[in-house]
Structure formats: structure tokens, C-alpha cells
C-alpha positions in Angstrom: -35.7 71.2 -59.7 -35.9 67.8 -59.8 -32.6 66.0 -59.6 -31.1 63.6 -62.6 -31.5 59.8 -62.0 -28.1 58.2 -61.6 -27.6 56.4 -64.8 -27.9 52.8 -63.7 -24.6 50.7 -64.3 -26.3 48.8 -67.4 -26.8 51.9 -69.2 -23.3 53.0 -69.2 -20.0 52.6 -71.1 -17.8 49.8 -69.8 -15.6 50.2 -67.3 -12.0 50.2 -68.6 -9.0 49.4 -66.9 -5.6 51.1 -67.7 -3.7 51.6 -64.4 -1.7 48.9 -63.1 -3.1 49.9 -59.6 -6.5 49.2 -60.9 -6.0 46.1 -62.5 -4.3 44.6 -59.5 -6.7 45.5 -57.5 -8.7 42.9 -59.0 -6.2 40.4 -59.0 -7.8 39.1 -55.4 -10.0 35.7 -55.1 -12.8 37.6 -52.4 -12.8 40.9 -54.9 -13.3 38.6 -57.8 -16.2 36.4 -56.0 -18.4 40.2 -55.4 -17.6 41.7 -58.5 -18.7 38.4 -60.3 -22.5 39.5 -58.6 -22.0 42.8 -58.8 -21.3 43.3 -62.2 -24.0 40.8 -62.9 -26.5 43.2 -62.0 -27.1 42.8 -58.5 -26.9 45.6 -55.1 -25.1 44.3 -52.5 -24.1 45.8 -48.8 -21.1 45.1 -47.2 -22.3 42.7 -45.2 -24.1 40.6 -48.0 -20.6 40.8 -50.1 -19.0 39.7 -47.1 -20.8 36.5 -46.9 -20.1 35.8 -50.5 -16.3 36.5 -50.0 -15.7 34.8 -46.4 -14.5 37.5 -44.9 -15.8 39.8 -42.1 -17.7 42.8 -43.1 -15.1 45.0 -41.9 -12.3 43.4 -43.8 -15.1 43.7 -46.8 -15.6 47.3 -46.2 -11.8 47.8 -46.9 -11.9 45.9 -50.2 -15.2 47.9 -51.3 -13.3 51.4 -50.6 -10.4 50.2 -52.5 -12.0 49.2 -55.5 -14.1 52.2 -55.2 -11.2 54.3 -55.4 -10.3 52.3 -58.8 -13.5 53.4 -60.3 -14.7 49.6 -60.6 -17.6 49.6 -58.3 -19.6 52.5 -56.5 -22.4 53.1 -53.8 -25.8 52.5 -54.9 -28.6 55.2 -54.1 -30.0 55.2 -50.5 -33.2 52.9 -49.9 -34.0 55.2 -47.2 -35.2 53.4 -44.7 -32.0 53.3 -42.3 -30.7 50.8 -43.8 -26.6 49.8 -45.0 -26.1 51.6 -48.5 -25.1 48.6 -51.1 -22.5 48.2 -53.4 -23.0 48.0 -57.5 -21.1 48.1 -60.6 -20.1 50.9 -61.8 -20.1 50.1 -65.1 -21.9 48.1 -67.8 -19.0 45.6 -67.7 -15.4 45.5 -67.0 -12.7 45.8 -69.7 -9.2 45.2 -69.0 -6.4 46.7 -71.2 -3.2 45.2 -70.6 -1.4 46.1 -74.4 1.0 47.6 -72.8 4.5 46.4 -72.6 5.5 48.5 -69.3 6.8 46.0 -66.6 4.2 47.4 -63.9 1.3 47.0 -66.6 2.7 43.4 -67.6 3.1 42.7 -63.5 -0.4 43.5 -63.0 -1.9 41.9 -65.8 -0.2 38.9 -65.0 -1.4 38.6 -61.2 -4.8 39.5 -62.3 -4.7 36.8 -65.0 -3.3 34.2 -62.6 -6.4 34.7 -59.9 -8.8 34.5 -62.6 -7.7 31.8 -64.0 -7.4 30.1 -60.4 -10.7 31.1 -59.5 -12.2 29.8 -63.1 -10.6 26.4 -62.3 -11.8 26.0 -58.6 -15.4 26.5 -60.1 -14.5 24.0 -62.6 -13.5 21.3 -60.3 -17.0 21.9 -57.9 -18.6 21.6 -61.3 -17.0 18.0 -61.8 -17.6 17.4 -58.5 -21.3 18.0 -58.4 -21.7 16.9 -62.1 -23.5 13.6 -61.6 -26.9 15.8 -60.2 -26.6 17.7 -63.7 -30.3 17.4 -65.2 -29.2 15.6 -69.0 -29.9 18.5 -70.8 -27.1 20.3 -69.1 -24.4 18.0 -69.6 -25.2 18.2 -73.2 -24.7 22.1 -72.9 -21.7 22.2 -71.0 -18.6 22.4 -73.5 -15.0 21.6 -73.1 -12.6 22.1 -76.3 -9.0 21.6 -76.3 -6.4 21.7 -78.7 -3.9 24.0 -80.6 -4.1 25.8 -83.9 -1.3 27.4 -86.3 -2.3 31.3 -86.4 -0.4 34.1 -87.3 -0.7 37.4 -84.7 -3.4 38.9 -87.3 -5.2 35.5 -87.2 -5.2 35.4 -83.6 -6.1 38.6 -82.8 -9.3 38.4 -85.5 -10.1 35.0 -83.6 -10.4 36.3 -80.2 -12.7 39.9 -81.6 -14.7 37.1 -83.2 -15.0 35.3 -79.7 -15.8 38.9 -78.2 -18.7 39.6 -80.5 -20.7 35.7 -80.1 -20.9 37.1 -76.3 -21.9 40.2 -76.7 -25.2 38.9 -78.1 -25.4 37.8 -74.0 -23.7 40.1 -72.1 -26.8 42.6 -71.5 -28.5 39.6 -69.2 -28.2 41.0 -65.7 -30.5 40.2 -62.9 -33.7 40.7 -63.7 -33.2 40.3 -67.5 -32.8 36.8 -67.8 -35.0 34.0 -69.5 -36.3 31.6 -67.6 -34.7 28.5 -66.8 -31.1 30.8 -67.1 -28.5 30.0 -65.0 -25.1 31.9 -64.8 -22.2 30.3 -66.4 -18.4 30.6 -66.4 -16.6 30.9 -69.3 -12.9 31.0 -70.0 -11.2 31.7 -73.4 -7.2 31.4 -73.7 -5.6 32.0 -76.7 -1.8 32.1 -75.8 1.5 30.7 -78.2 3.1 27.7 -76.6 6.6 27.9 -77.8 9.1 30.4 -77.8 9.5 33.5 -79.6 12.1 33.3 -82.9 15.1 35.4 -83.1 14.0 38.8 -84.2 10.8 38.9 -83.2 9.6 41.8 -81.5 9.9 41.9 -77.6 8.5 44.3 -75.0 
């Protein structure tokens, strides 16, 4: 009997995170860094995602195993020849649901939210950085908008879905499936009140 092929990670559901334990596992700059390339398409080893995340393949290994355990990535079939097994996605995506009101669900969102965001500004300031060797035509590409809007909660919420949907018409380029003259950006979307919440308003 011929075995059945391993559905590869870009034909399968999204991988979505409930757990607080799985969510703060993510909520780590060098994890971050590898699943950025994993879950855009590529097969790394250990080694390979230890160069990415400056740390030492051992201290890599341990990070793999506990993300592994999470259901967020997995080991990619053998190559065969010998060779270290890689890492991959194990999902088409990663989808984070932090609704949840619980304190360990609002604790883990919230240090996952804080390393992204981190991580999202460091590659913003080595974009400014490195900005004047932009060819023209991507400085014209590049957007930054900021300012503040009066929503209600149904508004807000039908705002971000909209958001959602513009970048799912992108979110199937993975390596390998890419036009030319792509190159991988970062994008960051907040959509948070600024002020305080009124007397009698709902609270977790």
C-alpha cells in the first residue's frame, strides 16, 4: 500500500491558538524570527533556524520541541540522505484567539502582543535606517498612516474583518509562489481605544 502524502502546511486549515501555554510560547523574539520563515513557506533545520535566531543549535533545538508540543510547527519529511530533518509550519497560517477574558488568556495575549509589537518596531527602525538605498519605487510603496477615528465596538470590529479580508487576497504567497520582483513585508494593524472605559461598561 502506498502511504498518504503528508498534507503540506499550505494545504491545511490554520493553525489556531486557544491555550495560554501556546500563545505564550510565541511571545519570544528568536521563536518569532523562525516562525516568520517558517510559516512563510520555507524547511528549515535546527541549525539553519539557529542562525536566524542567534542562538546555538542546541538552545534552538529546545525552542523547536517546545513549539512542537504547542502544535505550531512540526518535522518536515526525511530528505534521506543522512541529513538533519527540518522544521516547517504546521499550519497554513497562525491564528491567535485571545477573546477570552480569563486572566491567564489576557496574560498571554498580552506578552505575545508586546514581543510582536517589539519585534515589528526593531524592523521598522532598520528600515529607516537603511531607507536612503530604497530603489524610488519602493519608497512610494511603503505606507505609514496614523491617526484616530470615533468607532463604536460593532464599527471596530467590522473594520478590522475588513482589514483581514484585503490580506487574504496575499496570504497564499509562500516560497516558491511569489511574483517576481516580491519582497516580504511587515505589516502591523492596531486598532485599540485610547481612553478609558465609562462607568457601566462591561469589564472582563
Amino acid at each position: 500500500m502506498t502511504p498518504r502524502r503528508k498534507k503540506e502546511p499550505s494545504e491545511r486549515p490554520p493553525v489556531k491558538l486557544t491555550d495560554p501555554r501556546a500563545i505564550r510560547a510565541l511571545a519570544h523574539p528568536a521563536r518569532l524570527a523562525v516562525i516568520d520563515e517558517l510559516y512563510a513557506g520555507r524547511e528549515l533545520t535546527a541549525t539553519e533556524c539557529a542562525e536566524i535566531a542567534g542562538l546555538s543549535p542546541s538552545a534552538m533545538s529546545y525552542h523547536l520541541r517546545s513549539l512542537e508540543k504547542v502544535g505550531i510547527v512540526e518535522r518536515a519529511e526525511s530528505s534521506g540522505d543522512g541529513r538533519e530533518r527540518p522544521w516547517r509550519a504546521a499550519g497554513a497560517y497562525l491564528q491567535v484567539d485571545s477573546t477570552s477574558n480569563g486572566v491567564g488568556e489576557l496574560a498571554a495575549s498580552t506578552a505575545l502582543n508586546q514581543a510582536v509589537l517589539g519585534r515589528t518596531i526593531e524592523q521598522f527602525d532598520a528600515y529607516l535606517a537603511r531607507r536612503k538605498n530604497e530603489p524610488v519605487d519602493w519608497l512610494d510603496a511603503v505606507e505609514g498612516s496614523y491617526g484616530r477615528l470615533w468607532l463604536t465596538a460593532d464599527e471596530a470590529r467590522a473594520l478590522g474583518e475588513q482589514f483581514l479580508q484585503l490580506f487574504e487576497n496575499y496570504r497564499g504567497r509562500r516560497t516558491g509562489n511569489r511574483p517576481e520582483g516580491a519582497r516580504h513585508l511587515r505589516f502591523a494593524f492596531l486598532l485599540f481605544p485610547t481612553d478609558e472605559p465609562k462607568a457601566g461598561d462591561t469589564a472582563p
